[in-house]
N, C-alpha and C positions, 0 to 999 in steps of 0.2 A: 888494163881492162878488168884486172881480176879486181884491184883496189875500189875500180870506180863501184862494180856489183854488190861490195864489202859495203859502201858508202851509200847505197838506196839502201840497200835492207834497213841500215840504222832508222832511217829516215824515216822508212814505213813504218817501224814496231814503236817510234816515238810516236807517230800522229796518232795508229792503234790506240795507244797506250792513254793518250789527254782524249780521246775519244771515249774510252771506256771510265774515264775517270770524270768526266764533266756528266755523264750519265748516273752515276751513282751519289751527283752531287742535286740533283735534279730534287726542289721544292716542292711537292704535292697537298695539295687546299683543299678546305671543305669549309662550309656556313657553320654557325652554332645560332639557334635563338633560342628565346624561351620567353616565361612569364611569372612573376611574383605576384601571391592572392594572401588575405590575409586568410589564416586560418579560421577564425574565430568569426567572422561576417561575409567572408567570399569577395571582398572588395581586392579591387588591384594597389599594389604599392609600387607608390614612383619615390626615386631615389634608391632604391635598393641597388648597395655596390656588388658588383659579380664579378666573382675573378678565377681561373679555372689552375689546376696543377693537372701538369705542367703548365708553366707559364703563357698566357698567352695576353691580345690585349684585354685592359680592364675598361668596363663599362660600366655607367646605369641605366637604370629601368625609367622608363618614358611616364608621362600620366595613366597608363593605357595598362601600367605594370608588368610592360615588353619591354628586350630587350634583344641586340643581334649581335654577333661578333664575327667580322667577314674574314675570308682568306684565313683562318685557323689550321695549322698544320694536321694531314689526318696521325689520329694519333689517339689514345682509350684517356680521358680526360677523368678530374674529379671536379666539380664546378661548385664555389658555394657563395650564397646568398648574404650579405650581412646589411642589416637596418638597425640603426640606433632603437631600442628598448624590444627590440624583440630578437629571438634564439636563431642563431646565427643556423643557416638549412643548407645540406650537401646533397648534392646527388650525384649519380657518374653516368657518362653519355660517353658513347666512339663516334668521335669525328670522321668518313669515310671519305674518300676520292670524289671532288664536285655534284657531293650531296649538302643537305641544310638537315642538320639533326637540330633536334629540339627536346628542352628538360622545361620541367615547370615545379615550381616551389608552393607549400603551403606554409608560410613561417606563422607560427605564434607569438605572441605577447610574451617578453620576458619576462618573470616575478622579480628578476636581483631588484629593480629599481622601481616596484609598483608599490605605491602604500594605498592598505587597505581603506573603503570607506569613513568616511563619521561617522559616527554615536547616532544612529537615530534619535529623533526628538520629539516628542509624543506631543501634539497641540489639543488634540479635543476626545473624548472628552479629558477635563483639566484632570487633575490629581485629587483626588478630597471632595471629586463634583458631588451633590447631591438631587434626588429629586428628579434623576436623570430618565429617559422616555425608554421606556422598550424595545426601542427601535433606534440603534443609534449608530450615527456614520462616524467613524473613527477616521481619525484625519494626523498626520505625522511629516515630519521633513526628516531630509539627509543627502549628502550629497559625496562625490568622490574626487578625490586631489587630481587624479590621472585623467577625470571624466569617462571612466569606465561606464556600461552600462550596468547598472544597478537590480538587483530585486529582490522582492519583501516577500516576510513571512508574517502573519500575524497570530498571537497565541492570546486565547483569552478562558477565564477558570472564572469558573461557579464558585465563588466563596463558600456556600452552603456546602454543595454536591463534591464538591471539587474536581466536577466535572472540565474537562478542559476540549477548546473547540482549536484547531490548528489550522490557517489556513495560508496555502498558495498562491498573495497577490498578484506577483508578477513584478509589472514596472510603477503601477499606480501609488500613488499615496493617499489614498483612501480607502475605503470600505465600510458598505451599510450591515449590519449582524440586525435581524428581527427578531420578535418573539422573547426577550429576555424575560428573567421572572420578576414579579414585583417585589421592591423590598429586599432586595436582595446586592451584594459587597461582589462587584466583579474585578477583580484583575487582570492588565493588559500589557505585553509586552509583542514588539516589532524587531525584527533581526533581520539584518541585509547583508548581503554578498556582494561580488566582484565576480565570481566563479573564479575569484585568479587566489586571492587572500583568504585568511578564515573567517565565517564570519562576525559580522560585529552585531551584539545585541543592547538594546537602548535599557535603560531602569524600567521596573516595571509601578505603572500607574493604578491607581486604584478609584474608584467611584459605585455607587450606590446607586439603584433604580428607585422609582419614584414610590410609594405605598401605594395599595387600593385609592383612586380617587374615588369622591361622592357622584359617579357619572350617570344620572339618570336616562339618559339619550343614548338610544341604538341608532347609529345611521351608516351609509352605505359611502363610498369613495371611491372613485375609479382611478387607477394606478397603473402606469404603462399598459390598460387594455384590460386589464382585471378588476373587479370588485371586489374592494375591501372594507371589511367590518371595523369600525370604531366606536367607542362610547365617548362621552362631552357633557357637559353640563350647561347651565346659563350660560358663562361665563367664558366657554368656550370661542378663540378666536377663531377667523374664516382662513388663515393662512397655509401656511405646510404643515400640516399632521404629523410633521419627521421630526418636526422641531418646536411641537408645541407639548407646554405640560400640563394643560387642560383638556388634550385630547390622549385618547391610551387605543394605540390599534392593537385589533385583538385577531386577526386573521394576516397570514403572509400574503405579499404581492406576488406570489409565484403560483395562488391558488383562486379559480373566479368562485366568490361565496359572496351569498345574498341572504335577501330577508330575513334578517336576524328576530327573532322573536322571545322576549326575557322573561323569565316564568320565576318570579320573587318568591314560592314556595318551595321549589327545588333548588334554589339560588342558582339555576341555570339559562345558557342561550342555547337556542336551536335557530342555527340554521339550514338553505338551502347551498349544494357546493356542486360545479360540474366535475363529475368522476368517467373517465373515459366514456363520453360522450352520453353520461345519460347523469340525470338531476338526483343525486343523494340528499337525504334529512341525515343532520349533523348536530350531536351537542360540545358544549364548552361550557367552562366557567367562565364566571365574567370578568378575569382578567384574561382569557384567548389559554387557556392551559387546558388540561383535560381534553381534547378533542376525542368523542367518538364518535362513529359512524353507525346509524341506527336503522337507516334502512340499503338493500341490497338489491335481492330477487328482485321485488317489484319497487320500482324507482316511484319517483314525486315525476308524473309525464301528463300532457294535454298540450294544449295551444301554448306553444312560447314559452321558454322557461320563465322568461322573465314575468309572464304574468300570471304563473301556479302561488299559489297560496296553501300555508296548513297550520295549524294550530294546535297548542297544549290545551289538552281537557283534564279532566276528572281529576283538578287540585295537581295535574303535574304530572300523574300516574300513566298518562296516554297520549299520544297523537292520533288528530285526523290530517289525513294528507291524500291528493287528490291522483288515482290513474288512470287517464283517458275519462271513459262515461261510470268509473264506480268510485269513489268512497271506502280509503282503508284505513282503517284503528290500527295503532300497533304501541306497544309497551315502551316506552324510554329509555329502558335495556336491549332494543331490537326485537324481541322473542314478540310473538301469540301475534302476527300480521293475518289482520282478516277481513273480507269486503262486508261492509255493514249496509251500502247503498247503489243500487243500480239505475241511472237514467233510463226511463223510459223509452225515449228515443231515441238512444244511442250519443244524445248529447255530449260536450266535455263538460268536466267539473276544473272547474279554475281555482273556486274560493271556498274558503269555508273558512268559520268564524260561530265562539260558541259563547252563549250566556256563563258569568261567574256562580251564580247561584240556581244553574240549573242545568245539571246534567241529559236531560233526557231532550232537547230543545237543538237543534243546529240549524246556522243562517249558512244557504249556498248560493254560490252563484255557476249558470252553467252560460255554455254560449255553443255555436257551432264550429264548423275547424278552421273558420277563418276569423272565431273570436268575437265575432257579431249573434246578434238574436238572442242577446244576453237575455234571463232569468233570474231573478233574486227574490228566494225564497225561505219560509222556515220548514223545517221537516224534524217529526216527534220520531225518536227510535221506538218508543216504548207501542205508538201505534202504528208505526211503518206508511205514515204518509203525510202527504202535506199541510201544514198548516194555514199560511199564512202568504201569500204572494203578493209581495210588494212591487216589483219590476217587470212588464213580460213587454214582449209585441212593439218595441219603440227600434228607430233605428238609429245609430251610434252607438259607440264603447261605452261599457258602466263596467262598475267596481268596485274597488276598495273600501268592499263589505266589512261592517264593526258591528255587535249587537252589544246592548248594554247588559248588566250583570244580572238584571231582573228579565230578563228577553220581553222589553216592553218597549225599547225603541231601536230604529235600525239606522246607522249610517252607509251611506254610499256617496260615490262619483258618477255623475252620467254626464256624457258629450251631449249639452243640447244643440248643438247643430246639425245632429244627425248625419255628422260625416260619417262615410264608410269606403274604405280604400285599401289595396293593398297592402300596405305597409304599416296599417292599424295607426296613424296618425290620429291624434284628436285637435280639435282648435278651439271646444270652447268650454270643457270638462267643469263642473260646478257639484258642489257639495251639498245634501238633502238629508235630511232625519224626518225618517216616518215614525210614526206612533202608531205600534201597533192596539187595533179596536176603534182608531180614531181615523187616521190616515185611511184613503183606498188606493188602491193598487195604480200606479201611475200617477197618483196622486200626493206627493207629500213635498212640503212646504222646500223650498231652499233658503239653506243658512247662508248670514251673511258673513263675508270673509275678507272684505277688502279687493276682491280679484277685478283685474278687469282684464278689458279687451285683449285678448293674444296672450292669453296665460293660463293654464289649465291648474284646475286645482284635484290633487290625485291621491290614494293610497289615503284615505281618510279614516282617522280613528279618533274614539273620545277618549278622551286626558282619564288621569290616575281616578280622579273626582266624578271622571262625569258631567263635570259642570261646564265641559269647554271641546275642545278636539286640537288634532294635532295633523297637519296634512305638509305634503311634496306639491310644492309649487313650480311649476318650468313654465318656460315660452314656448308659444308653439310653432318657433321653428326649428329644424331638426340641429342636432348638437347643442342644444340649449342648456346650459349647468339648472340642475336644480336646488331647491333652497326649504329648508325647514320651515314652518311657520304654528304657532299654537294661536288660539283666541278661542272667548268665551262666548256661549251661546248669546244668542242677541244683545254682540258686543263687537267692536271692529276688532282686528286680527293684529296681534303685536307684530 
C-alpha cells in the first residue's frame, strides 16, 4: 500500500511538471503594419522590402505604400525599410499581446547612384544676337538622367553697369526680362539643380539690345489687361511687340500707362499711369528710361481716366492737366502746381490742348459727370475768359481736341448720332477742323477720312506739318482692337 502511494505521487508531480512546462512554452502574437512615403513628394512606395530584427516574416509594400505582418511574436522590434535607389529607413516599434502596432517611413532619394543634370543649353536669345528688343523672353533646355525634377536660376549683367539681375525660375524654361537699356552688351547664364547634386551651370551667352530706333509713333497696347507704351515707325509690323524690332516698348506690363505725349524740345514723353487708384502725370525718355513722377497731391481726375487729357506748354517748361472742374499748370520737375482755371459751373475739364506759337491761347474741352454736354472752347490766360467757342449744346461724345500752332484752326471728334448711354459708347464719331473767324460755333466742316458705317474715328490730331492728321480708328462694337490711321487734308486716308 505504501509503494502503490510512492507511485501516484510520481505520477502527480510529472503531469505538474509537462503542465508547467507547456505553459512557459506558450506563443504570444501581435499585428505589425505600416506605410512607405517618399520623402521628397509624400507619394507612397510599393515594393519597399520590410524586414524587422529580430527576425520575423519578410514582406512588401502594396501600391497604397502599406504593408502588414500578421501573428508577429510580441516582442520590442527594429524594423527597416529598403527600396533600390533610395536610404535604406529604421525605426523601432514593441509588438504587444493581440494589438496591431504600426511604424511609418519617410525614405529619401539616395545620392550614391544619382547623376546630376545636363549642361543647360541656352536657345534664345542666340550667342552674338544683335539688334536685340528690350524686352526679351530667354528660352533654354536641359534635362536629368534620373528624371529628377528640375529648377532654374537665371543670372543676367549689364555689360555697362555691371549690374547683375538674379532670378528664381522655378520649373520653367523660359522667362520674359522688360525694360533693357538700348545699345547695350548683356550677358546670360542659367544654372539648375536636382536639390540632390551640385548644381550645374550652362556657358554664359552674350547679345546686344537694339540702338535708338528712328520711331516717330507713340501708341498704346494692351497687355494681359494693362496699357502699354510703345514707339514704331512706318515700317513697323502689326504682330507681337515681344518680338518685333521695329517696335521698342517703353512702359512695363505690370504698370496701366496711357496717353503718351512726346515733346521734341525736352526730348521727352509724358505720360498718364494709374498709382494706387488715382491717375498720375509721368515723364521718360524716349527709350522708356528715366521714369519720374511729376504730379502727386493733386492727380490728372474728371470723367474716366481714360478720357482726361494734358499737355506740354511753354517749349516744354510746363504742363496743363485737368482736376475735376479746374485747370492745373505745374513744372516738368513736379514743383510750382497751381489752378490757372475754374469752370463756371462746376463742369469737368477733360481736354486741353495748346497752340505751338502761342502761349497765352488754350483749346478746352469740358462735359458733365457723365461725359456728355461737351464744350469746346478757347480760353486767353492773359484776359481770363473765353475766346472762341466752337462746340456747345449738341448731344453725343466729342473730343480729341488738337489746335494748330498758330491757334487758327481746331480739330475734334463728335458722335454725330447723338448717342448717349451709360457706358459712353459712340457709333458714328467723325473728324471736323474749324477755322477759327471763319467757322461758327457748331458749324465746321467734316474732314474726309475714308471712315464709314460702324467705325468711329477718335483721338484726332494734325501731323508734324500740319498738312494732314493723325486719328484711332475702332468699330463700334464693344472689344473692338483699334488701328492708327494718318491722311492728308482733302485727301483719302492711308
Amino acid at each position: 500500500m505504501k509503494s502503490f502511494k510512492i507511485i501516484i505521487a510520481i505520477l502527480l508531480a510529472s503531469f505538474l511538471f509537462n503542465c508547467s512546462e507547456d505553459t512557459v512554452d506558450l506563443e504570444v502574437k501581435g499585428r505589425l503594419t505600416g506605410k512607405v512615403v517618399s520623402e521628397l513628394t509624400g507619394e507612397p512606395l510599393a515594393g519597399v522590402k520590410i524586414t524587422t530584427n529580430p527576425s520575423s516574416t519578410t514582406v512588401e509594400t502594396d501600391s497604397a505604400g502599406e504593408f502588414l505582418i500578421t501573428d508577429i511574436l510580441i516582442d520590442d522590434y527594429a524594423v527597416q525599410a529598403e527600396l533600390s535607389n533610395y536610404v535604406t529607413g529604421f525605426e523601432s516599434v514593441t509588438v504587444t499581446e493581440n494589438n496591431t502596432s504600426n511604424v511609418a517611413f519617410e525614405l529619401s532619394l539616395s545620392t550614391a547612384n544619382n547623376r546630376p543634370p545636363d549642361t543647360p543649353t541656352l536657345l534664345t536669345p542666340e550667342n552674338e544676337a544683335v539688334d536685340v528688343p528690350l524686352t526679351v523672353t530667354f528660352v533654354w533646355q536641359s534635362s536629368d538622367p534620373n528624371d529628377d525634377i528640375l529648377d532654374y536660376k537665371l543670372d543676367l549683367r549689364n555689360g555697362t553697369t555691371n549690374e547683375r539681375l538674379t532670378i528664381d525660375v522655378g520649373q520653367d524654361t523660359t522667362y520674359t526680362v522688360e525694360n533693357l537699356q538700348l545699345a547695350t552688351n548683356y550677358f546670360w547664364q542659367v544654372t539648375v539643380t536636382d536639390n540632390i547634386n551640385p548644381e550645374v551651370s550652362s556657358v554664359i551667352s552674350e547679345f546686344r539690345t537694339l540702338t535708338t530706333p528712328n520711331n516717330p509713333y507713340i501708341f498704346v497696347k494692351n497687355i494681359n489687361g494693362n496699357s502699354v507704351i510703345f514707339s514704331g515707325d512706318d515700317n513697323s509690323e502689326t504682330g507681337d511687340p515681344e518680338t518685333e524690332t521695329g517696335i521698342l516698348q517703353l512702359t512695363s506690363s505690370t504698370f496701366n500707362s496711357f496717353r503718351p505725349r512726346k515733346n521734341v524740345i525736352v526730348q521727352k514723353i509724358a505720360f498718364l499711369r494709374n498709382v494706387a487708384g488715382s491717375v498720375q502725370l509721368f515723364t521718360m525718355d524716349y527709350d522708356g528710361t528715366n521714369v519720374r513722377q511729376i504730379t502727386n497731391s493733386i492727380a490728372v481726375a474728371g470723367f474716366r481716366a481714360q478720357e482726361l487729357d494734358f499737355v506740354w506748354a511753354n517749349n516744354g517748361a510746363h504742363f496743363y492737366y485737368p482736376n475735376f472742374d479746374k485747370l492745373y499748370k505745374i513744372n516738368t520737375d513736379g514743383s510750382g502746381a497751381e489752378s490757372i482755371y475754374t469752370t463756371p459751373d462746376g463742369s469737368f475739364i477733360s481736354e486741353v490742348s495748346v497752340p505751338r506759337f502761342n502761349d497765352d491761347i488754350i483749346l478746352l474741352k469740358t462735359n458733365n459727370n457723365q461725359g456728355y454736354n461737351a464744350r469746346i472752347f478757347t480760353f486767353s490766360i492773359s484776359a481770363n475768359a473765353e475766346q472762341n467757342v466752337i462746340l456747345e449744346n449738341q448731344l453725343g461724345a466729342a473730343g480729341g481736341i488738337n489746335i494748330s500752332a498758330n491757334a487758327n484752326q481746331v480739330l475734334y471728334n463728335y458722335d454725330t448720332s447723338g448717342t448717349e448711354n451709360s457706358f459712353y459708347g459712340q457709333t458714328s464719331s467723325r473728324v471736323f477742323l474749324f477755322t477759327i473767324g471763319v467757322d461758327t460755333t457748331n458749324n465746321a466742316p467734316e474732314v474726309e477720312t475714308d471712315v464709314i458705317l460702324g467705325e468711329n474715328d477718335l483721338d484726332v490730331s494734325f501731323s508734324a506739318n500740319e498738312g494732314g492728321y493723325i486719328l484711332t480708328r475702332v468699330d463700334s462694337n464693344i472689344g473692338a482692337i483699334p488701328k492708327i490711321f494718318s491722311g492728308l487734308f482733302n485727301q483719302t486716308s492711308d
